[in-house]
C-alpha positions in Angstrom: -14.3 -27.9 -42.6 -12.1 -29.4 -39.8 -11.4 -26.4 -38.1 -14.3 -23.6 -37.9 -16.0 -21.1 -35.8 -19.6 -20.5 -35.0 -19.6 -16.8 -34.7 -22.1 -15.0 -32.2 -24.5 -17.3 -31.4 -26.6 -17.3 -28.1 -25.1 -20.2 -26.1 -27.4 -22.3 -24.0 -25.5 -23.2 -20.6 -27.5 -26.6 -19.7 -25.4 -27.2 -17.0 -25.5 -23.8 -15.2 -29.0 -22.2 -16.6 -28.5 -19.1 -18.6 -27.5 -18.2 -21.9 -24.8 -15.9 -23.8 -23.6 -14.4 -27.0 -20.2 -16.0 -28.1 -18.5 -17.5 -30.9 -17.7 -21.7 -30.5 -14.1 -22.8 -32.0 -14.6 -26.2 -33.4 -11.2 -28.3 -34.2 -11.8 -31.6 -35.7 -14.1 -33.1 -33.7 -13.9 -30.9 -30.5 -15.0 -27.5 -29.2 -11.4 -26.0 -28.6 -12.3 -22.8 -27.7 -15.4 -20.7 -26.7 -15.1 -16.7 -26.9 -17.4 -14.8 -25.2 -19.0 -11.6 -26.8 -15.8 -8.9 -27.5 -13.7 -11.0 -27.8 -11.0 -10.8 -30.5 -11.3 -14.4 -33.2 -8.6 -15.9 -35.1 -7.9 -15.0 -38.6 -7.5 -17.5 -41.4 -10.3 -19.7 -39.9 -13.4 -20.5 -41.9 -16.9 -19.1 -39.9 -20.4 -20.4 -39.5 -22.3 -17.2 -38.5 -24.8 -17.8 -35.6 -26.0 -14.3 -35.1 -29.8 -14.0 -34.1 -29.5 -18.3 -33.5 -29.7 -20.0 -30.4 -27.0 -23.1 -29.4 -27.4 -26.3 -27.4 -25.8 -29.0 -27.0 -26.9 -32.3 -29.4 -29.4 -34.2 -28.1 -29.3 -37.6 -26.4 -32.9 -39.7 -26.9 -32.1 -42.5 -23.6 -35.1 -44.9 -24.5 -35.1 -45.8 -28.5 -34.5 -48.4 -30.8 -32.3 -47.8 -33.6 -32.5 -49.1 -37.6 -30.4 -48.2 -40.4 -33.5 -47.3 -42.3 -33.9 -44.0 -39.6 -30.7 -43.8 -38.2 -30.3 -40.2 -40.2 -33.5 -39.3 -38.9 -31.9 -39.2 -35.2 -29.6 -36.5 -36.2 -31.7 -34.1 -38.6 -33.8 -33.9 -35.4 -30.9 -32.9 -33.2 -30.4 -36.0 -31.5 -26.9 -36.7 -31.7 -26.7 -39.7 -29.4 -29.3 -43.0 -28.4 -29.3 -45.4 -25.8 -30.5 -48.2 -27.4 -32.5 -50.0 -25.0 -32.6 -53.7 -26.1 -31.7 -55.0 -29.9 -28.4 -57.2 -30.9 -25.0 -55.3 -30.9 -23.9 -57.6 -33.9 -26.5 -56.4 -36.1 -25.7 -52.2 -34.8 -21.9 -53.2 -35.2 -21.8 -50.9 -38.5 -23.4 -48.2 -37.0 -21.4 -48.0 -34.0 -18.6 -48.1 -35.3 -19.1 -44.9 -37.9 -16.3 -42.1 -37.3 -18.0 -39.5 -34.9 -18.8 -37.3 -37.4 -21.3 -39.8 -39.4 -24.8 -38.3 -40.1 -26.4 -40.8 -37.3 -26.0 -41.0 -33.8 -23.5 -41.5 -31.4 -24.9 -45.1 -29.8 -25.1 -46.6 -26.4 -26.5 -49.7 -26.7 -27.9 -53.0 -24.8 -27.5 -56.4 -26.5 -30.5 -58.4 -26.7 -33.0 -58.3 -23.9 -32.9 -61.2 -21.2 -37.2 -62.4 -20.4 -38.9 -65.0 -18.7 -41.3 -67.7 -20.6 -42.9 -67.9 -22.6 -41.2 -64.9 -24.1 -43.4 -61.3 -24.3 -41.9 -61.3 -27.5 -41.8 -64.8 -28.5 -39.3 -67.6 -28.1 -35.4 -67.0 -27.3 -33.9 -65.2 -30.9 -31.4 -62.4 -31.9 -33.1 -60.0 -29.6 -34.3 -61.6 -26.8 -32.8 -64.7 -24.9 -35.9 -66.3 -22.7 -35.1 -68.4 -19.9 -36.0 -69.3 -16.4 -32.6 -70.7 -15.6 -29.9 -68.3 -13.4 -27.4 -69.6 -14.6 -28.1 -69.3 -18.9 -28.7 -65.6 -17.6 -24.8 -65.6 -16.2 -23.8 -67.4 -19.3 -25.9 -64.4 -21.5 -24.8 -61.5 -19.6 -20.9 -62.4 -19.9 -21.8 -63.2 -24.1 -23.3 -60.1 -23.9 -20.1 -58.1 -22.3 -17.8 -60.2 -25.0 -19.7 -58.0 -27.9 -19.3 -54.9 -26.4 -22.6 -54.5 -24.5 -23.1 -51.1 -22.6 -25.7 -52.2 -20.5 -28.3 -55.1 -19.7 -31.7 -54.9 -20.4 -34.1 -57.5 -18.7 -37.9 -57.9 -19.5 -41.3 -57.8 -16.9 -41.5 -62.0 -17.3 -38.2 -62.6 -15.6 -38.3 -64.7 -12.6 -36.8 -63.0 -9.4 -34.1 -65.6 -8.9 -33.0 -65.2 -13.0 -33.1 -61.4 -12.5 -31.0 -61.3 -9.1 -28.6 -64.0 -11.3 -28.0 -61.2 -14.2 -27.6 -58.3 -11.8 -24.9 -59.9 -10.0 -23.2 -60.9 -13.2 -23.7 -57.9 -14.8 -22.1 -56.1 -11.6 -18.9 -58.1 -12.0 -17.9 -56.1 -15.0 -19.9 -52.6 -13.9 -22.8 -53.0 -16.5 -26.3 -51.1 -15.3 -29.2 -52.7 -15.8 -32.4 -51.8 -16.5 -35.5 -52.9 -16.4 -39.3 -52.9 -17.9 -41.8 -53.8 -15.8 -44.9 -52.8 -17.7 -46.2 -56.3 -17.9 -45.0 -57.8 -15.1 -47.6 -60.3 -13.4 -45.4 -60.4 -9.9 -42.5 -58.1 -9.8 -42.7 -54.9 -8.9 -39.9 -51.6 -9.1 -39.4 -52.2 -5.7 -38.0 -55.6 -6.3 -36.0 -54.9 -8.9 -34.3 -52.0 -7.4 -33.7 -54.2 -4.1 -31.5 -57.0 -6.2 -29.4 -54.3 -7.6 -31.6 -53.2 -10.6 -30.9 -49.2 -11.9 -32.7 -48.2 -14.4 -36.5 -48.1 -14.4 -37.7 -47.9 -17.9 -41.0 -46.1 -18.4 -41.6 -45.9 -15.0 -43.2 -49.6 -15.2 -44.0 -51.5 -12.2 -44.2 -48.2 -9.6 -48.2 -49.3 -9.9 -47.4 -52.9 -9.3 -45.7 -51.8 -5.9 -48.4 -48.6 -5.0 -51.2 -51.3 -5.6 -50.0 -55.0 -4.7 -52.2 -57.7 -6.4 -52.7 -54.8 -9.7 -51.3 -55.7 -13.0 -52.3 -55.3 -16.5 -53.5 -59.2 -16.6 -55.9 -58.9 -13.8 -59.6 -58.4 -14.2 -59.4 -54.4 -14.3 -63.4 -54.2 -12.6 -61.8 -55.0 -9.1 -59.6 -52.3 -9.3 -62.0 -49.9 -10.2 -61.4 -48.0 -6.5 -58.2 -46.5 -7.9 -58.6 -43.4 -9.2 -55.9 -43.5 -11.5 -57.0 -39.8 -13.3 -55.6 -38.4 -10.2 -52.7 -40.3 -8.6 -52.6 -40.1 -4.8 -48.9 -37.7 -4.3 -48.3 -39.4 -0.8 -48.3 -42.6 -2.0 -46.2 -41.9 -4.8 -43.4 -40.1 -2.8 -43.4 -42.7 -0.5 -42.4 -45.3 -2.9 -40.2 -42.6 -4.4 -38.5 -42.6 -1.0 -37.9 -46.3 -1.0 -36.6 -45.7 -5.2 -34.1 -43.1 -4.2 -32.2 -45.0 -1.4 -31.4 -47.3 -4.1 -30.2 -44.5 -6.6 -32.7 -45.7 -9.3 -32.7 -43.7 -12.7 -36.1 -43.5 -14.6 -36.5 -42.6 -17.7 -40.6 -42.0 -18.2 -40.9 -42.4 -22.3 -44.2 -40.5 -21.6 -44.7 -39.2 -25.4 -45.5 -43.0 -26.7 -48.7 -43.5 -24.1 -49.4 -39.8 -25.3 -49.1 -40.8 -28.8 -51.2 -43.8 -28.6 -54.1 -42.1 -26.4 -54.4 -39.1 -28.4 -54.6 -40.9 -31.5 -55.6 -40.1 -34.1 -55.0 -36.9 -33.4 -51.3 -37.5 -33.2 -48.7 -35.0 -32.8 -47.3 -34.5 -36.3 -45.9 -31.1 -36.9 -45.1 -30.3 -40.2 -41.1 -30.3 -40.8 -38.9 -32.3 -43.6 -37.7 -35.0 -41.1 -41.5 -36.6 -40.2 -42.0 -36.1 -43.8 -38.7 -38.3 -45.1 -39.7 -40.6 -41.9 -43.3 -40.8 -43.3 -41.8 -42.4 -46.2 -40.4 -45.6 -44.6 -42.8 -48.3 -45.7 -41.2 -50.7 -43.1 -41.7 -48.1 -39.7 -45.4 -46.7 -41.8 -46.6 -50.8 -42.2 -45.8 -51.3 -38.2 -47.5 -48.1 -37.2 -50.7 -48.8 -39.2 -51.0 -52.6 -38.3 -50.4 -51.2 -34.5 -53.2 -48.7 -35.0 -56.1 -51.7 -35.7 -55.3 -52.1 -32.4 -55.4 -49.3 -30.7 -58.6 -49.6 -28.8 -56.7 -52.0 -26.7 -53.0 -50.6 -26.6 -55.6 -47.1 -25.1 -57.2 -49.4 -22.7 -53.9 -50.6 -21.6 -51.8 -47.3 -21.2 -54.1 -45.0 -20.6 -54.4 -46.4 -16.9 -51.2 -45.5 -15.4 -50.5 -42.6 -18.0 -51.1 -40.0 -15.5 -49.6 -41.9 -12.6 -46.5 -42.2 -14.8 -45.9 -38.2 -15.3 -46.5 -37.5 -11.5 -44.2 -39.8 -10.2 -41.4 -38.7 -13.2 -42.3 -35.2 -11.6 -42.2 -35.9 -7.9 -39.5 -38.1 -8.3 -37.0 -35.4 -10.0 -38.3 -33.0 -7.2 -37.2 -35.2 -4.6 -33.4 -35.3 -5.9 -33.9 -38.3 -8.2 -32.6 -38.4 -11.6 -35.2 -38.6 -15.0 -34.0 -38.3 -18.3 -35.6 -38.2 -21.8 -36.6 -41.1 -24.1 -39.2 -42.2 -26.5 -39.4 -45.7 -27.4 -39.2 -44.8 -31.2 -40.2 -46.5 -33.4 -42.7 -48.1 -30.4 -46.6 -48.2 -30.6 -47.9 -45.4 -33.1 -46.3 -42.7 -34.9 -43.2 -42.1 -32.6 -41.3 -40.6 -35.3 -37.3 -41.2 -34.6 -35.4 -38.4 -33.4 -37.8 -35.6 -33.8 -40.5 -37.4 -31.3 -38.0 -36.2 -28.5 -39.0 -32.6 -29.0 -42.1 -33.6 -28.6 -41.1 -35.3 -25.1 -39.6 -32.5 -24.0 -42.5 -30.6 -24.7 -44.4 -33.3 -21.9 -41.6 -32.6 -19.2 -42.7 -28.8 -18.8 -46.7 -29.9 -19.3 -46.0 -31.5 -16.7 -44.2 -28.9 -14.6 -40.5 -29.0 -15.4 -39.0 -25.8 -16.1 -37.5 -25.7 -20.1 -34.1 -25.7 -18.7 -34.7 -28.9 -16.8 -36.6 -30.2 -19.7 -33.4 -29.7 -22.1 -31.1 -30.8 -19.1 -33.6 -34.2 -19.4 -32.0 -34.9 -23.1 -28.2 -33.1 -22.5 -26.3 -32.8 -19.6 -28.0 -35.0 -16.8 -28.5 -37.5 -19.8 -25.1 -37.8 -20.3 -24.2 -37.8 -16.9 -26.4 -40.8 -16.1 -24.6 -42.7 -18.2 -21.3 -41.8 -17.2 -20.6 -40.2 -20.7 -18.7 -37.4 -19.4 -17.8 -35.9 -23.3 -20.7 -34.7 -24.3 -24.1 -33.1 -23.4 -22.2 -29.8 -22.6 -20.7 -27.4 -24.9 -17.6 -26.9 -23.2 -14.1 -26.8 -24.4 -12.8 -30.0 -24.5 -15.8 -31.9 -24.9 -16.9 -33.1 -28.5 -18.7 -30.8 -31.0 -22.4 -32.4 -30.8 -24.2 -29.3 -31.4 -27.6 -28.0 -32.8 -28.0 -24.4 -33.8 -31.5 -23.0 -33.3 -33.7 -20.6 -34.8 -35.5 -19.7 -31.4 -35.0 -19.5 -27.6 -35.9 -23.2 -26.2 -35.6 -21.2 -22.8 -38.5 -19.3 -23.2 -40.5 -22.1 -24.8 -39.3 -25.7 -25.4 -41.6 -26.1 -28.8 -38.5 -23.8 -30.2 -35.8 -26.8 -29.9 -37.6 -28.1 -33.5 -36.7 -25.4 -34.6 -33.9 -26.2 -36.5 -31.0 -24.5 -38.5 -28.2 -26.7 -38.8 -26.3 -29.1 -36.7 -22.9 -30.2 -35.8 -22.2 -33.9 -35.3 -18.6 -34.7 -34.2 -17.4 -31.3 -35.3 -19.2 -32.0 -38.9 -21.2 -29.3 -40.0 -24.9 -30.5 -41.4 -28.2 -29.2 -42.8 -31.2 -31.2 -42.2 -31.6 -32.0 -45.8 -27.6 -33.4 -46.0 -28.1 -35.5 -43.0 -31.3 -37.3 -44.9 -29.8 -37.8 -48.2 -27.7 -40.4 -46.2 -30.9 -42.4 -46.1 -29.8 -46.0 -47.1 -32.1 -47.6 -50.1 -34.0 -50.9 -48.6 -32.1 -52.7 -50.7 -28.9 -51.9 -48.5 -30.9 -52.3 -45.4 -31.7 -56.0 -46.7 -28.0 -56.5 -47.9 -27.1 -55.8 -44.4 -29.4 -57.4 -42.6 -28.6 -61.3 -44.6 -25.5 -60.6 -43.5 -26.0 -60.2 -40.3 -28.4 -62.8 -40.3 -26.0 -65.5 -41.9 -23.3 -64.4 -38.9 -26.3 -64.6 -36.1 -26.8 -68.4 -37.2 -23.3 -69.2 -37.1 -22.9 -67.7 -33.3 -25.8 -69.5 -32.4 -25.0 -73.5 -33.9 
């Protein structure tokens, strides 16, 4: 169907609050018309019928990390487009370039990520470059615009004068960059956001700033005086003060610490996608190798866990913006795409209302990133949709409740989106390939 209408379905309005009965003309990859309830259709045209279903607009997870192995995953859940927060854009050039329409997200992706040495995750390769030199960061960041990179990711070991270096570079051809600060020894949120840094990812390095000398490397018995159970508010909006006079965007990723602390009783509702994710041997290996070590990866995020959702909180309150993101497939059992419902689920725990929780993942997500197509349903805009079979605004848990959904004005059921599952074989194919190109680039 290239031309189609969803008839009577209860539209969610994310960007006004609200909702409505009408009928959604889609015309090739673009809502062309909306009717509202009475109103007199067009003949001829084939219909999707809605009635009793609930319509928002296609997800958008800002904090993952894509694979072709889950890549369908995204989009059975609902979540029609990623920001892909680090990676290589050379190894996601097939995916990004599908037709809109394709059964996996829509993505906005970083190239690799720029660190300090010795390298958080080892020496310089296809996803990371690590150097203490200003001017290799330069050279990586304008490599990095050459390839089609969205935005520039930097890691917690970069040195102030190699971060300040990539900022300005990147600011030359109106790249954001972002920022994770989670094991920083030194640098703090403050400091990034002073040389020019926007995004804050998992609200790392707020606790560096709130508690100078603090960092995850430092013998924790000293800092025992910090009740970190219950943050101290005027602390935290004091800092958020200094954040927001630099327009910072944070994007909290609180459902992987909630994961990893709550473990092993993980949050693992029963629904086809987690069971077709549950079968990945690659993403199943990673999470169960993680999980012999969870005792530490508790110790280390269960300090700032709840310091983390209050300032995400008190930060939105104060005017800033915070938008939802995972870290699939990070740490244990963040299960792509449908992990976000359970993020959303953590925004109204921790007080946001569902409509600003949904607004999280649609229209202020979009809007953050300057992606001013989708995230609405709106005429004009492109047919991401997801048709529901309960009211997310009278309880968020209802957004996994899912009947069908429309990517680029392709109509999809949760079990045709999976059977686009590549075999491993494929994935290997396609990473050699890539592989063979990466070590040509690089002689």
């Amino acid at each position: 169907m290239r031309n189609f209408i969803i008839k009577n379905g209860t539209i969610i309005d994310v960007e006004n609050g609200g909702s409505y009965v009408g009928s959604i003309e889609v015309k090739r990859n673009t809502v062309k018309r909306i009717y509202k309830s009475g109103d007199v259709l067009p003949e001829g045209i084939d219909t999707v019928d809605a009635e009793g279903k609930y319509i928002i607009p296609g997800l958008i997870d800002m904090h993952c990390h894509i694979n072709e192995r889950f890549a369908p995953h995204f989009v059975a859940s609902g979540v029609t487009t990623i920001r892909n927060t680090a990676g290589n854009v050379l190894l996601l050039k097939n995916l990004i370039e599908q037709p809109d329409d394709a059964p996996i997200p829509r993505i906005y992706a970083s190239d690799r990520m720029i660190d300090g040495t010795p390298g958080q995750w080892g020496p310089t390769s296809y996803g990371a470059l690590v150097t203490d030199e200003p001017e290799e960061a330069r050279k990586e960041v304008r490599r990095q615009v050459e390839v089609g990179a969205k935005f520039v990711k930097l890691y917690g070991w970069i040195k102030r004068e190699v971060m300040a270096a990539a900022v300005d570079e990147a600011k030359k051809y109106n790249l954001e960059v972002a920022i994770d600060l989670v094991n920083s020894k030194d640098l703090t949120a403050l400091d990034a956001a002073e040389l020019g840094v926007t995004w804050i990812e998992h609200v790392s390095g707020f606790a560096h700033e709130m508690y100078k000398g603090w960092n995850l490397f430092v013998d924790q018995e000293e800092w025992s005086r910090i009740d970190w159970e219950n943050p101290d508010q005027e602390k935290i909006k004091e800092l958020c003060e200094k954040m927001l006079a630099y327009n910072v965007k944070l994007c909290p990723t609180m459902v992987i610490y909630d994961q990893s602390i709550n473990y092993p009783d993980i949050w693992s509702p029963k629904n086809i996608v987690i069971e077709s994710a549950s079968k990945i041997n690659y993403m199943m290996q990673y999470w169960k190798e993680q999980s012999e070590h969870v005792d530490l990866i508790k110790k280390y995020n269960a300090k700032t866990q709840n310091l983390q959702k209050a300032i995400a909180k008190i930060y939105y309150d104060m005017g800033g913006t915070v938008v939802a993101g995972t870290d699939t497939p990070g740490l244990l059992y963040t299960y792509p795409g449908m992990v976000l419902h359970r993020e959303l689920e953590i925004f109204v725990e921790i007080g946001f209302t569902e409509l600003e929780a949904l607004q999280a993942a649609t229209v202020n997500a979009a809007k953050s990133i300057s992606l001013d197509y989708i995230g609405v349903i709106k005429e004009g805009y492109i047919a991401d949709l997801v048709i529901l079979n309960d009211n997310p605004l009278e309880k968020i848990e209802h957004t996994k409740h899912i009947d069908k959904i429309v990517k680029g004005g392709k109509v999809y059921t949760q079990d045709e989106i999976l059977s686009y599952i590549p075999s491993e074989e494929e994935v290997e194919k396609s990473m050699a390939k890539f592989t063979k190109q990466w070590g040509l680039l690089v002689k």
